[in-house]
Every structure is written in C-alpha cells, then in structure tokens.
mmCIF file of the C-alpha atoms, coordinates in Angstrom:
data_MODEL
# 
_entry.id   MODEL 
# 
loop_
_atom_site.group_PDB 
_atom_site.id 
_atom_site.type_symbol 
_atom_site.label_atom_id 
_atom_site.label_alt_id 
_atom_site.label_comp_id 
_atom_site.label_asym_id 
_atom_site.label_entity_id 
_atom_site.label_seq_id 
_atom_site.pdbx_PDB_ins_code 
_atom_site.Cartn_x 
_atom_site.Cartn_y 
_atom_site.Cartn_z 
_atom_site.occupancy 
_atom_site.B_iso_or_equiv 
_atom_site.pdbx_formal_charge 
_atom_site.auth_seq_id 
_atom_site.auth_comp_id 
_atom_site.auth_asym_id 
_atom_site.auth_atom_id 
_atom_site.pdbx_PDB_model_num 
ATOM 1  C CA . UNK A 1 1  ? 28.245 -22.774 -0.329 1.00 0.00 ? 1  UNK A CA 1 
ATOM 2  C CA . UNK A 1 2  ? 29.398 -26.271 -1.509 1.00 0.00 ? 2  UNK A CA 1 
ATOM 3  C CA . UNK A 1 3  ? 31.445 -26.758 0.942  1.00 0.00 ? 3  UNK A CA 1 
ATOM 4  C CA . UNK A 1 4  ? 28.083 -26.526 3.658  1.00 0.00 ? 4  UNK A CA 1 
ATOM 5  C CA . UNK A 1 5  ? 26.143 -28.336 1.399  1.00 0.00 ? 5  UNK A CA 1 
ATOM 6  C CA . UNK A 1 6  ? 28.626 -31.135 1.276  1.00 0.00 ? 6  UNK A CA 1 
ATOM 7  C CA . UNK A 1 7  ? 28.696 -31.290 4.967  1.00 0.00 ? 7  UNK A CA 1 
ATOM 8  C CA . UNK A 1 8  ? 24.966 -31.452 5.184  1.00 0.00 ? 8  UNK A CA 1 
ATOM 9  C CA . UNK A 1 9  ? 24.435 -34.032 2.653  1.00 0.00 ? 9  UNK A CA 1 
ATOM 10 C CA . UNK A 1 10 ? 27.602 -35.595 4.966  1.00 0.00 ? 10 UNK A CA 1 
ATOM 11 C CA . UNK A 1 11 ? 24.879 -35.502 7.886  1.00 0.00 ? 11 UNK A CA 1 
ATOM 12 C CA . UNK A 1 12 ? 21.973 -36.534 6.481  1.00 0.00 ? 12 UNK A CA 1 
ATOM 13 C CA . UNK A 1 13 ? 23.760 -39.794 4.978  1.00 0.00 ? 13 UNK A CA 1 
ATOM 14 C CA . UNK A 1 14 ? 22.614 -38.745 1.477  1.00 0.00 ? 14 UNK A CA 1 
ATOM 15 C CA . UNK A 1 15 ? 24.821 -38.419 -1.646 1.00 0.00 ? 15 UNK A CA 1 
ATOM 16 C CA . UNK A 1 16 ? 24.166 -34.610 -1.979 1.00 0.00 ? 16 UNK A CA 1 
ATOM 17 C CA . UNK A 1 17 ? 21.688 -31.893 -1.590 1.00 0.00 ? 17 UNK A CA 1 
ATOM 18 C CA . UNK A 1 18 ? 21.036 -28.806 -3.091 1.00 0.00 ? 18 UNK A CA 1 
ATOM 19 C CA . UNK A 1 19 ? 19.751 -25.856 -1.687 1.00 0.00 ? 19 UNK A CA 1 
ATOM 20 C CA . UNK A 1 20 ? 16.077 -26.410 -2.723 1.00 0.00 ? 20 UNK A CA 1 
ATOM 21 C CA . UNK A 1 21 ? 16.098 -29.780 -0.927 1.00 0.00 ? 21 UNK A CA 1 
ATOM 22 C CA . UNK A 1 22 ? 13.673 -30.426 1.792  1.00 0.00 ? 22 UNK A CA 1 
ATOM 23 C CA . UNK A 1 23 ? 16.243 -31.428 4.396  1.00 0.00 ? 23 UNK A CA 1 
ATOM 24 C CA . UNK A 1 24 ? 13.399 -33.566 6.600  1.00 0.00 ? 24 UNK A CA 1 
ATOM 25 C CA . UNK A 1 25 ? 12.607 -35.870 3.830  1.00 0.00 ? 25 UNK A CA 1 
ATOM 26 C CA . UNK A 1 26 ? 15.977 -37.158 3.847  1.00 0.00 ? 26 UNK A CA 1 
ATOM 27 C CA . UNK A 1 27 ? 15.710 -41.256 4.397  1.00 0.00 ? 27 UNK A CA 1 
ATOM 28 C CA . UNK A 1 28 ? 17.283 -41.272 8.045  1.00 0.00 ? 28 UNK A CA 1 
ATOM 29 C CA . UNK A 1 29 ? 15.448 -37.950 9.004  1.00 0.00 ? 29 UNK A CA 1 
ATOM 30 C CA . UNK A 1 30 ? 15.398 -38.287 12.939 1.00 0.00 ? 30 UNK A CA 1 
ATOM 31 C CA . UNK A 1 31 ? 15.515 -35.657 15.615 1.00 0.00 ? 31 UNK A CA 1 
ATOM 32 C CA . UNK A 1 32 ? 19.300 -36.535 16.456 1.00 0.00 ? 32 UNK A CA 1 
ATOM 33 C CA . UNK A 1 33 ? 19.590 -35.612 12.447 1.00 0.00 ? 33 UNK A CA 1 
ATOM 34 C CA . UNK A 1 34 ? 18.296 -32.487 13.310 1.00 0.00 ? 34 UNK A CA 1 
ATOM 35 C CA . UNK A 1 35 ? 20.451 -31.914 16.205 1.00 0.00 ? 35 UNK A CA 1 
ATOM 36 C CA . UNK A 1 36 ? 23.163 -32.904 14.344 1.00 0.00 ? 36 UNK A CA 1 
ATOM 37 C CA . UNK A 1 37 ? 22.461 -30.157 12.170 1.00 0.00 ? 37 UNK A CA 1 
ATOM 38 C CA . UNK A 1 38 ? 22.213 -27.765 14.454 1.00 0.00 ? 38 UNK A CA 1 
ATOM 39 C CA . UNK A 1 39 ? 25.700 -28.945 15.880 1.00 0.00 ? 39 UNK A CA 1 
ATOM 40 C CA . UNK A 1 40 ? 27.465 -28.731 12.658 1.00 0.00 ? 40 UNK A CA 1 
ATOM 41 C CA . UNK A 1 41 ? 26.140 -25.154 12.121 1.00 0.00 ? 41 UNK A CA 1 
ATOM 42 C CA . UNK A 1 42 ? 27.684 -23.971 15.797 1.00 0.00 ? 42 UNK A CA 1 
ATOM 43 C CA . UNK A 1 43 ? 31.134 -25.574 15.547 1.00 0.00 ? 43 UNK A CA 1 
ATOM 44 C CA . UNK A 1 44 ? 31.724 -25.236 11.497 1.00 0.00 ? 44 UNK A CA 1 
ATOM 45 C CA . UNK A 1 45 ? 29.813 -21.484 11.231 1.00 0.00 ? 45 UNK A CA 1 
ATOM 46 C CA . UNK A 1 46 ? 29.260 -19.961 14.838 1.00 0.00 ? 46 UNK A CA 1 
ATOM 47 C CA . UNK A 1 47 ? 25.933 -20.027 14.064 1.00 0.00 ? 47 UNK A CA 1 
ATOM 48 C CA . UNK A 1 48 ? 23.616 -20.744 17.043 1.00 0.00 ? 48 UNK A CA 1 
ATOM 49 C CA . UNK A 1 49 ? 20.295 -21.323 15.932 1.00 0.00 ? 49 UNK A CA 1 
ATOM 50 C CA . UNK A 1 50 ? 17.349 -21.321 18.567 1.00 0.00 ? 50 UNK A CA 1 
ATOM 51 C CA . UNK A 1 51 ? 15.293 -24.712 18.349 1.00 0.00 ? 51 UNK A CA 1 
ATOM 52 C CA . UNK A 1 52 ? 12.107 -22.747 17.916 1.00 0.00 ? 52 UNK A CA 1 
ATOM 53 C CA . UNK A 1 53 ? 13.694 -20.930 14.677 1.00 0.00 ? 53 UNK A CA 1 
ATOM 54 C CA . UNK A 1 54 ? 15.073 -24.623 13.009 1.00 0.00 ? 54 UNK A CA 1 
ATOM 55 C CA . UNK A 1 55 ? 11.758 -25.818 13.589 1.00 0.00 ? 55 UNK A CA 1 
ATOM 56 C CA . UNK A 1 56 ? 10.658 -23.179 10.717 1.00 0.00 ? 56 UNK A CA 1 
ATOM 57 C CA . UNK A 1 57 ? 13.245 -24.166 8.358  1.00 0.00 ? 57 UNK A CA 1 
ATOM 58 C CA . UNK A 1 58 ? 12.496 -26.209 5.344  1.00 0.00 ? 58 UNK A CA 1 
ATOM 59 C CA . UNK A 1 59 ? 15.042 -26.207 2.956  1.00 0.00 ? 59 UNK A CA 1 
ATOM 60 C CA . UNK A 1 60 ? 19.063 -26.629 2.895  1.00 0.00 ? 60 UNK A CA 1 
ATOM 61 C CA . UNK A 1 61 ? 18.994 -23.088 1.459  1.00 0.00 ? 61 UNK A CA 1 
ATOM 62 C CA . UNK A 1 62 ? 17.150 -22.194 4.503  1.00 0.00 ? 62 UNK A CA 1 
ATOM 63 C CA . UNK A 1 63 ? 19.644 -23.794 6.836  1.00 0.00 ? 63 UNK A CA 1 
ATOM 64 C CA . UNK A 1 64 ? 22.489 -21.708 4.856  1.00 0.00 ? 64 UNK A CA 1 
ATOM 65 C CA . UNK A 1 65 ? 20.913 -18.554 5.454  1.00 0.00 ? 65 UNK A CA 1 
ATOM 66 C CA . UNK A 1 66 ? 20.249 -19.005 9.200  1.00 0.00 ? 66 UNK A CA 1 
ATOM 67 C CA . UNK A 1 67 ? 23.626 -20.443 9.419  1.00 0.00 ? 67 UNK A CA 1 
ATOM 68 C CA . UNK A 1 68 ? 24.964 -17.342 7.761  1.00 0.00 ? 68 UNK A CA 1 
ATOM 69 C CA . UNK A 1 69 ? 26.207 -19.062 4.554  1.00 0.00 ? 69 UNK A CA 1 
ATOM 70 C CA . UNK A 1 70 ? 26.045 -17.290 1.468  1.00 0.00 ? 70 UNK A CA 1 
ATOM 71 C CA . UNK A 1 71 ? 26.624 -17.782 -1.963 1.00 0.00 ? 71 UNK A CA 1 
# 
C-alpha cells in the first residue's frame, strides 16, 4: 500500500497522502490529474477503471480498492 500511495502523492505533486485523503482537494487538482491517475493505475496495477466509476471515488483509499491495492 505505500508504495501506491507514494506514487499518488508522486501525481498529485503533494508530499504524501494517506488513504483517508480526499484526492480532489489536492492544490493542482485538474482533470489531466485525474487522468493521470487513472493512467498510473493501468500501467503500475492493470487496473482499468471506467471514467463513470472514478468519478465516484473520493478518497486515496478508494482509488486503492478500485485499483485492486490492498493492505
């Protein structure tokens, strides 16, 4: 799990996150963050996550779970 959230944090330009942190108030939030995300989650996990479902996440924890992460 640290390892994903240190690539997150990585992508959202932040110092860390943890996995209660609301990944869209990050201070350079932006749709090509989000892509980003989404990007990061297919190449590092195999995780292909539908727009429509990342639009319902909230959380880094969130992200973990749909990107299969656990722990």
């Amino acid at each position: 799990m640290q390892k994903f959230l240190d690539k997150v944090a990585e992508v959202l330009e932040v110092p860390s996150v943890t996995p209660d942190f609301a990944f869209r108030s990050a201070p350079e939030w932006s749709s090509l963050t989000g892509f980003a995300l989404l990007v990061m989650c297919e190449q590092e996990y195999g995780a292909r996550i539908a727009p429509d479902d990342f639009l319902k996440l909230r959380t880094v924890g969130d992200l973990a779970a749909a990107a299969g992460v656990v722990g």
